[in-house]
C-alpha positions as CSV (number, residue, x, y, z in Angstrom):
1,X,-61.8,-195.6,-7.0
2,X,-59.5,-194.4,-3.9
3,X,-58.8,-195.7,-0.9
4,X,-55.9,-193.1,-0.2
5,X,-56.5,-192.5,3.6
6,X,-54.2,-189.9,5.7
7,X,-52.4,-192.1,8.2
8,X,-54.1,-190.4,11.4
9,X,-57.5,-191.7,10.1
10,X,-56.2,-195.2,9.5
11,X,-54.5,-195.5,12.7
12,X,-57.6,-194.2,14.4
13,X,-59.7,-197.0,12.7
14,X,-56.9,-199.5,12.9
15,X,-57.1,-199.0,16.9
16,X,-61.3,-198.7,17.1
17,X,-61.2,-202.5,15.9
18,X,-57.7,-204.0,17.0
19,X,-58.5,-207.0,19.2
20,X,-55.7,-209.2,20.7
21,X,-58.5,-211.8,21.5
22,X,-58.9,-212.2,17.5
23,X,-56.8,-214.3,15.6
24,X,-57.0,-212.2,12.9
25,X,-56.2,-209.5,15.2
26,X,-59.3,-207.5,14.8
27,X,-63.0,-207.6,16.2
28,X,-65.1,-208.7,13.5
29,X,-68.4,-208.4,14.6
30,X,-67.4,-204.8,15.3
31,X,-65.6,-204.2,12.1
32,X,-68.9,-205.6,10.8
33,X,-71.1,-203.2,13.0
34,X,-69.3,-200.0,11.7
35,X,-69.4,-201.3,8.5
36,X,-73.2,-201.7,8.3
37,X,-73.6,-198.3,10.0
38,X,-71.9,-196.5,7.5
39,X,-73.9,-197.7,5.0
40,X,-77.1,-196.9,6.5
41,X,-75.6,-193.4,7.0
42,X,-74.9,-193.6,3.0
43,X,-78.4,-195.0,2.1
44,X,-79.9,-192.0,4.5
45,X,-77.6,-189.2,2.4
46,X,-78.6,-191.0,-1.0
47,X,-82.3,-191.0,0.1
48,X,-82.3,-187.4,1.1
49,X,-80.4,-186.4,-1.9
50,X,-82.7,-187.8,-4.7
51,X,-85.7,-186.7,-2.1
52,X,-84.3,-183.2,-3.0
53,X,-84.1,-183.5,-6.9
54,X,-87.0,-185.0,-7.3
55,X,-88.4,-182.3,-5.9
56,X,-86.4,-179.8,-7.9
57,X,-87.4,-181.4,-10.7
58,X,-91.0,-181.6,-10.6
59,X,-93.0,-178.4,-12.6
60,X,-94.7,-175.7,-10.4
C-alpha cells in the first residue's frame, strides 16, 4: 500500500482541517465529513465500474 503524498497535497489537506479550537489540533467532525465523502465517491466509481463489466460480460 502507499501513502507517498507530494507535499503540496498534504499541506493543502493539513490546512482544509487544521483547527486551533481542537486539542488535537484538527476538526474532527470535518476530517470525519471528508473522510465519508470520499468514500461514497469510491463506492460510486466501484459501482459504476462493475456496472460496466457486467455488462461487458454478458453474451449478445
Amino acid at each position: 500500500m502507499n501513502f507517498e503524498i507530494d507535499k503540496a497535497t498534504y499541506e493543502a489537506i493539513a490546512k482544509e482541517i487544521h483547527s486551533d479550537q481542537s486539542p488535537v489540533g484538527i476538526d474532527a467532525k470535518k476530517t470525519h465529513i471528508l473522510i465519508l465523502h470520499q468514500l461514497q465517491e469510491l463506492n460510486a466509481r466501484l459501482t459504476r465500474m462493475e456496472a460496466k463489466m457486467e455488462a461487458q460480460a454478458k453474451p449478445e
